[in-house]
C-alpha positions in Angstrom: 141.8 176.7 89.5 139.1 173.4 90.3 141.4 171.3 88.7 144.1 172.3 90.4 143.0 172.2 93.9 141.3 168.3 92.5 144.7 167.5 91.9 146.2 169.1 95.5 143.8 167.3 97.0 144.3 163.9 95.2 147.9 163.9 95.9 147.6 164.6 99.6 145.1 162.4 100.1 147.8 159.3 98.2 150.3 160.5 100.7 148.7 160.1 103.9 147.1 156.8 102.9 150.3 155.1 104.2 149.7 156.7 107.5 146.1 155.8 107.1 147.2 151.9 106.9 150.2 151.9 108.8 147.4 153.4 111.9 144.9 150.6 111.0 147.5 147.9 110.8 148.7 148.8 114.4 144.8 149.2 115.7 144.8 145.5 114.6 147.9 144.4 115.8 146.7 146.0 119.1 143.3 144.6 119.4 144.8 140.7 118.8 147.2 141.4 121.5 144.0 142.5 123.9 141.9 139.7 122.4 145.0 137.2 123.7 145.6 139.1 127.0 141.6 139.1 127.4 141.3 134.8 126.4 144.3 134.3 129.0 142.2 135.9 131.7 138.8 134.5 130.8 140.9 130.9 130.8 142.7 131.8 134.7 138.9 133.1 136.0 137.4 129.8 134.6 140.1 126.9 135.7 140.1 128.7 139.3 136.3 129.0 139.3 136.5 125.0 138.6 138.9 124.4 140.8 137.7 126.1 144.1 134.4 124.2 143.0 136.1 120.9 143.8 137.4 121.6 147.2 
């Protein structure tokens, strides 16, 4: 009976791991689009900071 519910358990766990990566991949994808969306913003507040430092 163990070795049965071992082996259940071992072949659920192979098919969700696609799911697992799939998720992880898109967490990743995700957080570079934030990262680029947050540089872009850090870049904008900087070059106006400078340039209303000029004036």
């Amino acid at each position: 009976m163990k070795n049965k519910t071992l082996t259940t358990g071992i072949l659920i766990i192979l098919a969700l791991t696609p799911t697992f990566v799939g998720a992880a991949d898109e967490a990743m994808t995700v957080q570079s689009h934030l990262n680029s969306i947050w540089n872009l913003f850090v870049g904008a507040l900087i070059f106006f900071m400078k340039s209303r430092k000029n004036i």
